[in-house]
C-alpha positions as a Markdown table, in Angstrom:
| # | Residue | x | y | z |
|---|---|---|---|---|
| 1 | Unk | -88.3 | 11.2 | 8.0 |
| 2 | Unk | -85.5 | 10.2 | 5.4 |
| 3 | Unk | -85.6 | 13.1 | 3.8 |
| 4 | Unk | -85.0 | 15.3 | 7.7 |
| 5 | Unk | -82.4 | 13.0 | 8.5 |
| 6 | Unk | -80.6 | 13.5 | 5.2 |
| 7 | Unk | -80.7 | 17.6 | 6.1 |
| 8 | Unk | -79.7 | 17.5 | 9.3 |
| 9 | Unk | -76.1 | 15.1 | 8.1 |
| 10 | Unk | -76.1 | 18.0 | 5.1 |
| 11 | Unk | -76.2 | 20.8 | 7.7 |
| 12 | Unk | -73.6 | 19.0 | 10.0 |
| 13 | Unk | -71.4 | 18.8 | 7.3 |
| 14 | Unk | -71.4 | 22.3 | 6.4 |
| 15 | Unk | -71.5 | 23.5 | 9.9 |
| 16 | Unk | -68.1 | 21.4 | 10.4 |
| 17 | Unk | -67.0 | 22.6 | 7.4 |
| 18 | Unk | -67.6 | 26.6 | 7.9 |
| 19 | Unk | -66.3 | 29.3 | 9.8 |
| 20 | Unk | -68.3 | 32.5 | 9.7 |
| 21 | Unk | -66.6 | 35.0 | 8.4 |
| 22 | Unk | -67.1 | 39.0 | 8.7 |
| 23 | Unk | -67.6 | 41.1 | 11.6 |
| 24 | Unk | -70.4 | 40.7 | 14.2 |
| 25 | Unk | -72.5 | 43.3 | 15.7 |
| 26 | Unk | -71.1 | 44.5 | 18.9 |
| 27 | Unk | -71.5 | 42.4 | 22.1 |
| 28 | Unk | -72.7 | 39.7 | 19.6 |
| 29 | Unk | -70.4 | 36.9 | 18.6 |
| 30 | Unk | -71.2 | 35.9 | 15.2 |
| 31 | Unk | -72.0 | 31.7 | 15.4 |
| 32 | Unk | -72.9 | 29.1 | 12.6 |
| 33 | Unk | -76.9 | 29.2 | 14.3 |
| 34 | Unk | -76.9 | 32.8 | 13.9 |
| 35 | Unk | -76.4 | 32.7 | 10.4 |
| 36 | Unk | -78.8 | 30.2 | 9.1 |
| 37 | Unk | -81.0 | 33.0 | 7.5 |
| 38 | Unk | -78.1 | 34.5 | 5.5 |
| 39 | Unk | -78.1 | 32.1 | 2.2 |
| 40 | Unk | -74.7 | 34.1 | 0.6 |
| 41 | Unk | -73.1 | 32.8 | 3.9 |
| 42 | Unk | -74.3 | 28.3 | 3.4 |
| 43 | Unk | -73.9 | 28.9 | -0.3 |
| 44 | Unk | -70.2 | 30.3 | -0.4 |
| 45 | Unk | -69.8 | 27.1 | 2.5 |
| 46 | Unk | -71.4 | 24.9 | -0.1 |
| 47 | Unk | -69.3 | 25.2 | -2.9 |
| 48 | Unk | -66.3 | 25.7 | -0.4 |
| 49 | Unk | -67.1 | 22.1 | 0.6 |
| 50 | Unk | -67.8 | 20.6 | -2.9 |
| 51 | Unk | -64.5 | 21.8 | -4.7 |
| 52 | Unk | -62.5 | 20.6 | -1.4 |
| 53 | Unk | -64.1 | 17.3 | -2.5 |
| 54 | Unk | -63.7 | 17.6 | -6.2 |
| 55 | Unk | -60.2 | 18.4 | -5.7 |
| 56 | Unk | -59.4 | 15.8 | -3.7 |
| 57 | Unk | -60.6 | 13.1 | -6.5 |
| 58 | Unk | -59.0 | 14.5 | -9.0 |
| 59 | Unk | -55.6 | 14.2 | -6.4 |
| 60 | Unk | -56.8 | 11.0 | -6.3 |
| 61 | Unk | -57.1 | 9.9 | -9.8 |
| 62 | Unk | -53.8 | 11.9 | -10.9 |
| 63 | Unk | -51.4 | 9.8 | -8.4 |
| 64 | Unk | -53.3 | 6.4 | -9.4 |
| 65 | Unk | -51.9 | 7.6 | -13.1 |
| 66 | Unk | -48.3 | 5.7 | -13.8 |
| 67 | Unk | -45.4 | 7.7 | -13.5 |
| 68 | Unk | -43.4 | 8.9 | -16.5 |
| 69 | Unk | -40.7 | 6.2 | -17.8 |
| 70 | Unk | -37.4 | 6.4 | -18.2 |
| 71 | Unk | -37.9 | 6.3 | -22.1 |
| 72 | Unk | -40.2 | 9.1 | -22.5 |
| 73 | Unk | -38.1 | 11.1 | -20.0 |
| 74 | Unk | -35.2 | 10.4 | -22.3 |
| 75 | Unk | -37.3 | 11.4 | -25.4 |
| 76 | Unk | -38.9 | 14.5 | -24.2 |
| 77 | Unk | -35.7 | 16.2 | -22.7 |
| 78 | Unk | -33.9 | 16.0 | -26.4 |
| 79 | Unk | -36.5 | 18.1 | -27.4 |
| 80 | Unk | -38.5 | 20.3 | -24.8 |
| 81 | Unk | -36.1 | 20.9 | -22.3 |
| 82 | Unk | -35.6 | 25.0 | -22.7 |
| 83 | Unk | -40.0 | 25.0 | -21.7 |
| 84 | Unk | -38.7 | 22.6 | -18.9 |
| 85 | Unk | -36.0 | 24.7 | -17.7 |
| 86 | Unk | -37.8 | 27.7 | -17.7 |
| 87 | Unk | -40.7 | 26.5 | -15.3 |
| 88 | Unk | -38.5 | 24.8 | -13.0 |
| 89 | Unk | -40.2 | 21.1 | -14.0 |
| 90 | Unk | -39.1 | 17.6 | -13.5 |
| 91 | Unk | -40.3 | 15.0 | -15.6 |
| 92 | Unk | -39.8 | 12.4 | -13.1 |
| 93 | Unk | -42.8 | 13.9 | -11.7 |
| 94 | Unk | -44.9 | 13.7 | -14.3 |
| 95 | Unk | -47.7 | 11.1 | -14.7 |
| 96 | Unk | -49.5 | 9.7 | -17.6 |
| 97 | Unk | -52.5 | 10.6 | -17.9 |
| 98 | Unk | -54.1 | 9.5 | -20.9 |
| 99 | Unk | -52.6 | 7.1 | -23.8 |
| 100 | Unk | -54.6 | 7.2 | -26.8 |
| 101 | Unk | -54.0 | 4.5 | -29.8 |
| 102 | Unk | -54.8 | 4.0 | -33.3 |
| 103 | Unk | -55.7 | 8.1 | -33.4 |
| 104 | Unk | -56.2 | 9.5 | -37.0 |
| 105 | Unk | -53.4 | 12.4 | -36.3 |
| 106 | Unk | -52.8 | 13.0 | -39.6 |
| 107 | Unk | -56.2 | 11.7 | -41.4 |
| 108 | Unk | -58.1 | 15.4 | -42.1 |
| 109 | Unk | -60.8 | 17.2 | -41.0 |
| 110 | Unk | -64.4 | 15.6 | -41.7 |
| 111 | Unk | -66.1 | 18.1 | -44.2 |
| 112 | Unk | -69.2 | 18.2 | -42.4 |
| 113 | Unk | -67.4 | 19.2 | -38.9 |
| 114 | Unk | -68.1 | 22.9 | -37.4 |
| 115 | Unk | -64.3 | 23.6 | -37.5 |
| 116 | Unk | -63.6 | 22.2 | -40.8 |
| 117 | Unk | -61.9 | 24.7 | -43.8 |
| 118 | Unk | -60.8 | 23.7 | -46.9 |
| 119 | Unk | -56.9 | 23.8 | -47.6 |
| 120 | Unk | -55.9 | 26.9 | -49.4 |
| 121 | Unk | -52.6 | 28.4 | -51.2 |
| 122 | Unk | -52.3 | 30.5 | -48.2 |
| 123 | Unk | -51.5 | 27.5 | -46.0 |
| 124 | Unk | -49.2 | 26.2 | -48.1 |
| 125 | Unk | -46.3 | 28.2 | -46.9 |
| 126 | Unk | -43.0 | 27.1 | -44.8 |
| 127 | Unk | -41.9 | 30.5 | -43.5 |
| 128 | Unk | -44.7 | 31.9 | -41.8 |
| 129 | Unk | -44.0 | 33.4 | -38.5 |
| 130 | Unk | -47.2 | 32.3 | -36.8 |
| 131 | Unk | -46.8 | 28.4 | -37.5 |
| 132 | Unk | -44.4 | 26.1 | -36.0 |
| 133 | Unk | -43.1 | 23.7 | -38.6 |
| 134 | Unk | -41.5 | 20.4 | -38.6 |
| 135 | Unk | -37.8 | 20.3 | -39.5 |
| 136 | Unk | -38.9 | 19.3 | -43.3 |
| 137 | Unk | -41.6 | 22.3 | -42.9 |
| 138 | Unk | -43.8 | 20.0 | -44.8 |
| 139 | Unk | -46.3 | 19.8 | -41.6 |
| 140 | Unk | -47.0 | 22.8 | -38.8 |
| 141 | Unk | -49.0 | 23.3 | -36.1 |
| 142 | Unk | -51.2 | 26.2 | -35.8 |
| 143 | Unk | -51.6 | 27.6 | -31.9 |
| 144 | Unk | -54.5 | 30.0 | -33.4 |
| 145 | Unk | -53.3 | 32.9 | -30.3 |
| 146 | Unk | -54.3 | 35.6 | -32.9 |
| 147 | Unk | -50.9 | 35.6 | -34.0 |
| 148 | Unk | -50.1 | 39.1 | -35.9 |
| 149 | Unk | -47.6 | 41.3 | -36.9 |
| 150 | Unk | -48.4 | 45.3 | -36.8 |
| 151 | Unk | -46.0 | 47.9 | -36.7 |
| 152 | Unk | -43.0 | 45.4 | -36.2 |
| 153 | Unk | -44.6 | 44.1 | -33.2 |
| 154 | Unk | -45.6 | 41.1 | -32.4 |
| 155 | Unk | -48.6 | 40.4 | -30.6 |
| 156 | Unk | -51.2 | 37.4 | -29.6 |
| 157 | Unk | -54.9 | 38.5 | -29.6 |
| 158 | Unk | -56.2 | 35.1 | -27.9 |
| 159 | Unk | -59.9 | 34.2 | -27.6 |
| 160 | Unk | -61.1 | 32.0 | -24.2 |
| 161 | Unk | -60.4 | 28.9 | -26.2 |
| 162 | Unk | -58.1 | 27.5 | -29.3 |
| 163 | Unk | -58.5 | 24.7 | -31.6 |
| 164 | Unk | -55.1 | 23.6 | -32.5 |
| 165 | Unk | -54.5 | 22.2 | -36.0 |
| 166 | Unk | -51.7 | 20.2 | -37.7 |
| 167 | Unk | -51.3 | 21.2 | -41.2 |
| 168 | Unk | -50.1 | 19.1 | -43.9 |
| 169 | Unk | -48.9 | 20.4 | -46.9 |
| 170 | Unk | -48.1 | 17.3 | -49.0 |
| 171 | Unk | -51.7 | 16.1 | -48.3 |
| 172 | Unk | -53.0 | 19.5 | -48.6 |
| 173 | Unk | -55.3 | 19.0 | -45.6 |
| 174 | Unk | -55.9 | 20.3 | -41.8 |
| 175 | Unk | -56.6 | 17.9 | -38.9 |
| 176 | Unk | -57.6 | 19.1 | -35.4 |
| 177 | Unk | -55.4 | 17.5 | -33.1 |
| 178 | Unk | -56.5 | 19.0 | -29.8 |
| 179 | Unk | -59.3 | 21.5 | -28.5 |
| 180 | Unk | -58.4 | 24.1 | -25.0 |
| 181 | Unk | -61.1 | 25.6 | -23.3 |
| 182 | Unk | -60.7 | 29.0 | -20.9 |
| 183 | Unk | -58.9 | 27.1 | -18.3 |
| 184 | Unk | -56.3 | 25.8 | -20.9 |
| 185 | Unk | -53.4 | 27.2 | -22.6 |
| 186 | Unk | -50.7 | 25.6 | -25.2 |
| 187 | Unk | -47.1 | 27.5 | -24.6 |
| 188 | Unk | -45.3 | 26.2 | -27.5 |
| 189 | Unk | -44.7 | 23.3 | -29.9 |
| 190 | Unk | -41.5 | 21.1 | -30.3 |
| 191 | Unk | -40.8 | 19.0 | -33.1 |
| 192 | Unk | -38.7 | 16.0 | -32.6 |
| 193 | Unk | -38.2 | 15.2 | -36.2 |
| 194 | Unk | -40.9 | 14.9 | -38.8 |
| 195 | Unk | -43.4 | 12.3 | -37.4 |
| 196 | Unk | -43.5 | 13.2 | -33.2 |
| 197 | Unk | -43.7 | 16.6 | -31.6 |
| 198 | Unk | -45.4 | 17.5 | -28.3 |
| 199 | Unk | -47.6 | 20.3 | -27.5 |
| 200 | Unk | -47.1 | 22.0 | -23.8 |
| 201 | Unk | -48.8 | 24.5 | -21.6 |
| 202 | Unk | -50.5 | 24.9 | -18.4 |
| 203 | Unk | -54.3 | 23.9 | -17.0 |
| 204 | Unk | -56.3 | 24.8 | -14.5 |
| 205 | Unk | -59.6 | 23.0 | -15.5 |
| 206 | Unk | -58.8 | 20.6 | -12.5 |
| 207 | Unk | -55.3 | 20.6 | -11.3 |
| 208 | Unk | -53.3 | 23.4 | -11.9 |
| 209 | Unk | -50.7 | 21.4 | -13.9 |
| 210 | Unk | -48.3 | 21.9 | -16.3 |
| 211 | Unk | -49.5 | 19.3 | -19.5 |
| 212 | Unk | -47.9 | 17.6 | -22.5 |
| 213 | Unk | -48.9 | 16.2 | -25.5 |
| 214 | Unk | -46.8 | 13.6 | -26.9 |
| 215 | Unk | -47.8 | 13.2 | -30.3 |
| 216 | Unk | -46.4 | 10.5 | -32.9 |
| 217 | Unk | -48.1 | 10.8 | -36.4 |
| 218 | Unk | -46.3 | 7.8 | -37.7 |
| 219 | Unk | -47.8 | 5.3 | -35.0 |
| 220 | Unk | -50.8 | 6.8 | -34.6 |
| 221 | Unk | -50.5 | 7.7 | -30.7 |
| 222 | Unk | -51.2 | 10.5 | -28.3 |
| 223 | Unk | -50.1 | 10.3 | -24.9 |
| 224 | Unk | -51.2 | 13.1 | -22.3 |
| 225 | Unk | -48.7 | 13.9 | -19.5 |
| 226 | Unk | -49.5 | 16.4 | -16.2 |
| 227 | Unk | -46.9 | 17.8 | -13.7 |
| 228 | Unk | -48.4 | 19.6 | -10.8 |
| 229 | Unk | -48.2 | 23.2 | -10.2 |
| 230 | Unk | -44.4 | 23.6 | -8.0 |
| 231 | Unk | -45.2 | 27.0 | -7.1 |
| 232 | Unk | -43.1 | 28.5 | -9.2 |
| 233 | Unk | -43.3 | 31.9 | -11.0 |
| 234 | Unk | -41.0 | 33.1 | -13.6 |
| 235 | Unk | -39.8 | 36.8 | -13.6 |
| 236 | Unk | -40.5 | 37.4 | -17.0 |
| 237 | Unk | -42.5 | 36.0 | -20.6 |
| 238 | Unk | -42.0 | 32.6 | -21.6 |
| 239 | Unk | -40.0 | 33.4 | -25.0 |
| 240 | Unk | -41.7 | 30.8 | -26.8 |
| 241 | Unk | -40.7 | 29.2 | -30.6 |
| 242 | Unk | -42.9 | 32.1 | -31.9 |
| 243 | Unk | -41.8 | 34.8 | -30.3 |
| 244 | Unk | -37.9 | 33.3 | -30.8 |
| 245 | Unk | -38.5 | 33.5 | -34.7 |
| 246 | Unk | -39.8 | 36.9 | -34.6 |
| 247 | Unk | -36.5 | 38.7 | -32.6 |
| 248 | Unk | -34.5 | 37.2 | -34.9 |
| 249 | Unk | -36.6 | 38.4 | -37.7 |
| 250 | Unk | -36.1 | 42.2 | -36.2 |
| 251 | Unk | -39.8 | 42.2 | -35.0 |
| 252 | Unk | -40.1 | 43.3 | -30.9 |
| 253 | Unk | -42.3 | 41.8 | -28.2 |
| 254 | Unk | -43.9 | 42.3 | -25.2 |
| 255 | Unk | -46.4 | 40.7 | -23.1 |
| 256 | Unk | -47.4 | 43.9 | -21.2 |
């Protein structure tokens, strides 16, 4: 009986939830009972129903997060502000959504993890095109696009996820700092001075939100801050730090 009853409130709730969709035959008008044989039709209604829902607790849980203060506002403008002007974004909007203390920015990789590699005299460089240095160019962070140069072009070969790595050269070691999957990308990287920079980009793995990552090697802190999507679309490429370094350098670029 429980188990009846618990269909029947399922089936109400995707009846109320669906609208058939497609054409009827002629002199038929197509209802919700009509199409209980045709599984395509409750299971498109199903997951309709179920990312309404998911979306609306993850609305939920982004406006319980605290709003940006006045602080980091005044921080991150002295530093990101042309990514901010270019997508239109307000940081009083923004809201944080992760704090994360005591965090080993800067400790190296573990030599037993899948993504560690040994430091090598090809990372210690502080003029490569592809990394985006600190203002001592003693530390970069590597976006891993499948940065290349070929032909005077530059171009970005990305795979459907990066693993984004801060470089030190004094220590001679690599630290993973921060892993995006398919729905994820980093735009660009922004040093403050030597110890904080922030990573930013876009995600749609449950928002579409514009993200950044504070970071601040010195006190061992990550904060995670998401604005959501205003609806605008630029005309053109953002001109990131990378693709800035490599016009000046005589290289071209384009993202068609």
């Amino acid at each position: 009986m429980k188990k009846l009853l618990s269909f029947i409130l399922l089936l109400f709730v995707l009846m109320s939830s669906c609208k058939p969709k497609g054409e009827a035959p002629v002199n038929e008008e197509s209802t919700l009972f009509s199409r209980l044989g045709d599984s395509d039709f409750w299971r498109e209604c199903y997951l309709e129903t179920f990312w309404k829902e998911e979306k609306a607790k993850f609305l939920k849980y982004f406006y319980e997060a605290p709003l940006i203060d006045e602080q980091d506002i005044a921080l991150l403008q002295s530093f990101i502000k042309p990514w901010l002007d270019f997508y239109h974004i307000d940081l009083h909007e923004a809201r944080l959504t992760r704090t994360e203390a005591h965090v080993p920015i800067n400790a190296g990789q573990d030599k037993e993890s899948l993504y560690y590699h040994p430091f090598e005299a090809a990372d210690d460089v502080g003029d490569d095109l592809c990394n985006l240095y600190s203002p001592d160019k003693m530390r970069y962070v590597n976006e891993y696009k499948g940065c290349e140069i070929s032909d005077g072009k530059l171009s970005f070969n990305m795979d459907d996820s990066q693993n984004l790595n801060l470089t030190d050269r004094r220590l001679r070691h690599h630290t993973m700092i921060l892993f995006l999957g398919s729905l994820e990308v980093s735009h660009d990287v922004f040093w403050k001075d030597n110890d904080v920079f922030a990573i930013v980009g876009y995600s749609e793995a449950t928002l579409n939100e514009y993200y950044i990552y504070l970071f601040d090697i010195k006190n061992s802190l990550v904060k995670r801050y998401a604005i959501l999507d205003n609806g605008y679309t630029p005309t053109t490429y953002y001109p990131s730090n990378t693709i800035k370094k490599a016009i000046t350098k005589g290289y071209t670029y384009s993202d068609k």
